[in-house]
C-alpha positions as CSV (number, residue, x, y, z in Angstrom):
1,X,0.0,0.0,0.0
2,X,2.6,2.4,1.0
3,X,4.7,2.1,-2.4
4,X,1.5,2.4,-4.2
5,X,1.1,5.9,-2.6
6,X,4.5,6.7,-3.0
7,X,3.7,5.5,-6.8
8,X,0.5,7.7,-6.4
9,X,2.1,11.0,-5.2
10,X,5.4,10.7,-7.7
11,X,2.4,10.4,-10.8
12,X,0.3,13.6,-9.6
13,X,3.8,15.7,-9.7
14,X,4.9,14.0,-13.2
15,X,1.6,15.1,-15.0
16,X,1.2,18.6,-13.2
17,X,4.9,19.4,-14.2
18,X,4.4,17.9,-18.0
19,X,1.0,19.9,-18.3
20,X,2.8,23.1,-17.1
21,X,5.7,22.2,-19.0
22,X,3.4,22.2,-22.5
23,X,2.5,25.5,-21.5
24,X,5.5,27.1,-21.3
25,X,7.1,25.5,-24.6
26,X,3.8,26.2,-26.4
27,X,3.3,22.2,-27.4
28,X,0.0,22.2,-25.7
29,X,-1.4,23.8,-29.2
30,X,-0.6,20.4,-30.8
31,X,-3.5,18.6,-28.2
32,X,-6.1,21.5,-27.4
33,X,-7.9,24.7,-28.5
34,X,-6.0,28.0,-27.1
35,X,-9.0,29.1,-25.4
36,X,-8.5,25.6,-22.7
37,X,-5.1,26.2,-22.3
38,X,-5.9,28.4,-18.9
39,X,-7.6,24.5,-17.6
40,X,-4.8,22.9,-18.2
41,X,-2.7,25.3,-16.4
42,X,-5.1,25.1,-13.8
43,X,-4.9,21.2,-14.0
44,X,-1.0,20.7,-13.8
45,X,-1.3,23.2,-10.5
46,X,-4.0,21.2,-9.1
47,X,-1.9,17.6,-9.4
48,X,1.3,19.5,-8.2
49,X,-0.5,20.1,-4.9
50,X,-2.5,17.1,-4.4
51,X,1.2,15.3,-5.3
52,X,2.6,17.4,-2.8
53,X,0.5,16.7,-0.2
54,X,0.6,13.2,-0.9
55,X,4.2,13.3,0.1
56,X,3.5,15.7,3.3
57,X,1.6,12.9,4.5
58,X,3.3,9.9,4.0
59,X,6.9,11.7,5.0
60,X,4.9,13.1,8.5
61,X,3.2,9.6,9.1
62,X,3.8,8.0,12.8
63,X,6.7,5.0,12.2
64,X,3.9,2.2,12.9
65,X,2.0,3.8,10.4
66,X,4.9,2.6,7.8
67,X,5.3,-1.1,6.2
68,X,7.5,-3.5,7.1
69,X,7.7,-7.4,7.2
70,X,6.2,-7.3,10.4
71,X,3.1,-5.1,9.7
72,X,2.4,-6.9,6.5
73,X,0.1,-9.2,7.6
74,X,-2.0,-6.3,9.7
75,X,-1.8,-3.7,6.9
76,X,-5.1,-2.1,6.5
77,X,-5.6,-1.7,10.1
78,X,-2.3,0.1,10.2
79,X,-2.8,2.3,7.3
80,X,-5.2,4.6,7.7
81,X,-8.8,4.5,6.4
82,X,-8.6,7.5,4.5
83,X,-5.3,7.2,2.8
84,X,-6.4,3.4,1.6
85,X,-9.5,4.4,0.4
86,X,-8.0,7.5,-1.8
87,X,-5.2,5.6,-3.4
88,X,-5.8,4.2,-6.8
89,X,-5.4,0.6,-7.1
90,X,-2.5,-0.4,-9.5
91,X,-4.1,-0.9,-13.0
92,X,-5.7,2.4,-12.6
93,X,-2.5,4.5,-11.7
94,X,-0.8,2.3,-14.5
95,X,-3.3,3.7,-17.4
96,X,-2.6,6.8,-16.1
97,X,1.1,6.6,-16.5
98,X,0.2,6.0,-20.1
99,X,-0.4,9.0,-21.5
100,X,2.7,10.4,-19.7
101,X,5.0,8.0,-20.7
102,X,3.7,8.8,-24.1
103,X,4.2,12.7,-23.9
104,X,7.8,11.9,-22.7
105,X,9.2,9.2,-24.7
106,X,7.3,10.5,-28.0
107,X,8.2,14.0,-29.6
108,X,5.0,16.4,-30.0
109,X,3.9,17.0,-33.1
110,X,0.8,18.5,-34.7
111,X,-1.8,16.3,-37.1
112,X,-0.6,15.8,-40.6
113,X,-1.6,14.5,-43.8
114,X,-1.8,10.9,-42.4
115,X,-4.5,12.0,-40.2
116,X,-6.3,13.3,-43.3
117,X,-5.9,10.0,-45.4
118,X,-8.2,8.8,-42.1
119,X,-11.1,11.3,-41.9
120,X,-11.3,13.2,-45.2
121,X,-11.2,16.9,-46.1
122,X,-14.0,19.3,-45.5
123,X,-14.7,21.3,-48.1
124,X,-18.0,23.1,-46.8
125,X,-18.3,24.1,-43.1
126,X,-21.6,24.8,-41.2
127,X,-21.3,28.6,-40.8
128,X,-24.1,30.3,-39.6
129,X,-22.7,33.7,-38.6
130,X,-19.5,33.0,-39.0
131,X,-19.7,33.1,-43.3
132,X,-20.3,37.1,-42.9
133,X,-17.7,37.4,-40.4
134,X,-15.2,36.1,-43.4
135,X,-16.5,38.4,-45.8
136,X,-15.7,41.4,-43.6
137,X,-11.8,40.4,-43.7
138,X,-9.7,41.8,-46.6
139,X,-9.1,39.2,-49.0
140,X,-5.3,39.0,-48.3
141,X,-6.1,38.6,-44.7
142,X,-7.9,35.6,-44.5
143,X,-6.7,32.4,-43.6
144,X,-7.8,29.1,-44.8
145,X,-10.8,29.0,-42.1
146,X,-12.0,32.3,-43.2
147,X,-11.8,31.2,-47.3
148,X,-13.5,27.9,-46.9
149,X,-15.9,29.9,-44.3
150,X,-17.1,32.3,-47.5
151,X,-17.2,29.7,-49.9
152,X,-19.9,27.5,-47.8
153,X,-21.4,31.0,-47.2
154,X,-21.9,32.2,-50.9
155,X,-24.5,31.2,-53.2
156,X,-22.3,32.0,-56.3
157,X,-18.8,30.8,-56.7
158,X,-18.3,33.2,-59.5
159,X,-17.8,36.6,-56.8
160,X,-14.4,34.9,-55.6
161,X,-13.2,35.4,-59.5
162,X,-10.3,37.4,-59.1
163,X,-9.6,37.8,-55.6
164,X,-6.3,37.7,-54.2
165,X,-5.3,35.2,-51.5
166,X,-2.2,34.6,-49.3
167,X,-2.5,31.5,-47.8
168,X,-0.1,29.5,-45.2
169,X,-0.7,25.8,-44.8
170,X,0.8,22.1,-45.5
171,X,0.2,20.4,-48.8
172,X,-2.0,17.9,-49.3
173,X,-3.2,15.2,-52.1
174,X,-5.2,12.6,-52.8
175,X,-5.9,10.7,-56.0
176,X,-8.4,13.6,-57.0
177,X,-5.6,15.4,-57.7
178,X,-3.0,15.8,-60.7
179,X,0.5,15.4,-58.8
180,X,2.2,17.7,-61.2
181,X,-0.1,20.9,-61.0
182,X,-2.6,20.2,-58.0
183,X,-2.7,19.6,-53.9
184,X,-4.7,21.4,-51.4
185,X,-3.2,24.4,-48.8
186,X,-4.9,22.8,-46.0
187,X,-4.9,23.3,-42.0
188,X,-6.8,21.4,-39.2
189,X,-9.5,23.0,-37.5
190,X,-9.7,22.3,-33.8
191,X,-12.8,23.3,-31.3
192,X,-12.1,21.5,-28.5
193,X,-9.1,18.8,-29.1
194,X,-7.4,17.2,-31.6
195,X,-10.4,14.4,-31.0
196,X,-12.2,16.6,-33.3
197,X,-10.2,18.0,-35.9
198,X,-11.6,18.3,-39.1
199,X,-9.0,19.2,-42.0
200,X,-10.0,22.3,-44.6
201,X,-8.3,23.1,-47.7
202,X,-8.1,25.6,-50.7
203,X,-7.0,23.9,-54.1
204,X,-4.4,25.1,-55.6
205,X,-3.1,24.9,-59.4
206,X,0.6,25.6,-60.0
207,X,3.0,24.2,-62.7
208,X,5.4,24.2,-59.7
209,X,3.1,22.2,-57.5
210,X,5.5,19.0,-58.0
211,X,8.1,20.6,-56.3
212,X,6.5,20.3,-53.0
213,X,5.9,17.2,-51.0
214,X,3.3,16.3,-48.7
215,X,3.4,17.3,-45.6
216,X,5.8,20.5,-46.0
217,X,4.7,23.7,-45.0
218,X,4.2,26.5,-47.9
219,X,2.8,30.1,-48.7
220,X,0.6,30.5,-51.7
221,X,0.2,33.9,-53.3
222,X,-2.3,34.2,-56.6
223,X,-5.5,34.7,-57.4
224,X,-8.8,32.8,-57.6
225,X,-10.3,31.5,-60.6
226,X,-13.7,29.5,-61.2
227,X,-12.7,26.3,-62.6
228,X,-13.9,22.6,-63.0
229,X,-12.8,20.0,-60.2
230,X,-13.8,16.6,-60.3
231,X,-17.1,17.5,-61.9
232,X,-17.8,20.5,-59.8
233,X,-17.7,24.7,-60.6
234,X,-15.5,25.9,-57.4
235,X,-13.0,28.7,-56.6
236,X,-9.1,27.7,-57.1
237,X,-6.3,29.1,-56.1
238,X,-3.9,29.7,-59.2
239,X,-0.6,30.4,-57.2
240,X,1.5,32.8,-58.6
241,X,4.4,32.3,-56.4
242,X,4.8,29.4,-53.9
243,X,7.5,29.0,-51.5
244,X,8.4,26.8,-48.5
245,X,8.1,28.0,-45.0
246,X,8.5,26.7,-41.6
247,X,5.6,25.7,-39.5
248,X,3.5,28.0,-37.8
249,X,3.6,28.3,-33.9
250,X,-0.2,27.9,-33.9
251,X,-0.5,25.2,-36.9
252,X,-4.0,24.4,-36.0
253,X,-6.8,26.8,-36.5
254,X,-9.9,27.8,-34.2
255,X,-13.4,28.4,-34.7
């Protein structure tokens, strides 16, 4: 019992200090939506303390109190009630160690194009106020969010004829798309955490779109033009110049 609240106390530290430590190197953007970060925060302080006062109590307990090859056999008469029945039995405090283990052994990293090949891009969002709200941004301003946010918003794909876009996001394709002059500038969308990340993309055509592989990070500059894809009249991107960049702090966008 008493090494399983030593186990106990040593976990509540190790996940308060790896949820602070996220924080402060920014990494928690790869797992939640910005606006949760203050929980976390408030979650890694909360296991700090309850870990420290796990230790408090087991360094201040009487000697009886304390295991040894003698007390065995009498053990949860000389533990106390409460401490027994507020320590997590083994296989619990093991799954727990999971997801810790897993943050420190594995290096962080946002969703990619693999994640994609899973769940699909969306090309239409549900917007309700929010299609007006892109409209209201000057073309050059608007990120991938705000773009695919007008586009489900409009009734006619001609009015994005001609505008200018500069968009930041990684490259994308499937087997809709011609390797040699096509992928998507695509970003994830997060509202919550990455449990719900749905991937949103602008098409673009380039006869330098070859030179960039999946995965990689790129600005696209050009303008958009009403064209056929796969059947459908939609808004593409024709890049006029497209160049590699490193990845955003923020890679993930928010609602």
């Amino acid at each position: 019992m008493r090494t399983r609240r030593w186990f106990q106390a040593a976990l509540m530290l190790l996940l308060g200090l790896y949820l602070l430590e996220t924080l402060l190197t920014g990494e928690i953007a790869y797992y939640i939506n910005e606006r949760f970060n203050w929980l976390a925060g408030l979650a890694g302080f909360i296991l700090i303390a309850l870990g420290t006062v796990n230790v408090i109590v087991l360094l201040s307990e009487p000697e009886q109190n304390k295991v040894t090859p003698h007390s065995a056999p009498n053990l949860l008469q000389d533990v106390p009630s409460a401490a027994h029945s507020m320590t997590a039995r083994w296989y619990v405090l093991v799954i727990l160690s999971v997801p810790l283990l897993f943050g420190i052994f594995l290096p962080a990293q946002p969703l990619g194009a693999a994640a994609i090949n899973n769940s699909g891009v969306t090309f239409a969002l549900n917007v309700s106020g929010a299609g007006e709200q892109a409209f209201s941004i000057a073309p050059t301003q608007r990120n991938v969010l705000d773009w695919v946010r007008a586009f489900s918003a409009s009734n006619n794909v001609d009015e994005f004829s001609g505008l200018p876009a500069d968009l930041v996001g990684f490259v994308y394709r499937d087997a809709r798309f011609d390797e040699t002059t096509e992928f998507m500038v695509t970003r994830f969308t997060v509202s919550c955490c990455v449990a719900d990340a749905v991937a949103i993309g602008v098409i673009v055509r380039s006869e330098q779109a070859s030179n960039f592989s999946a995965d990689s990070w790129v600005r696209v500059q050009g303008k958009f033009e009403v064209r056929d894809f796969q059947g459908q009249r939609m808004p593409i991107l024709i890049a006029e110049s497209i160049e590699q960049v490193a990845m955003p702090e923020r890679p993930y966008l928010f609602p």
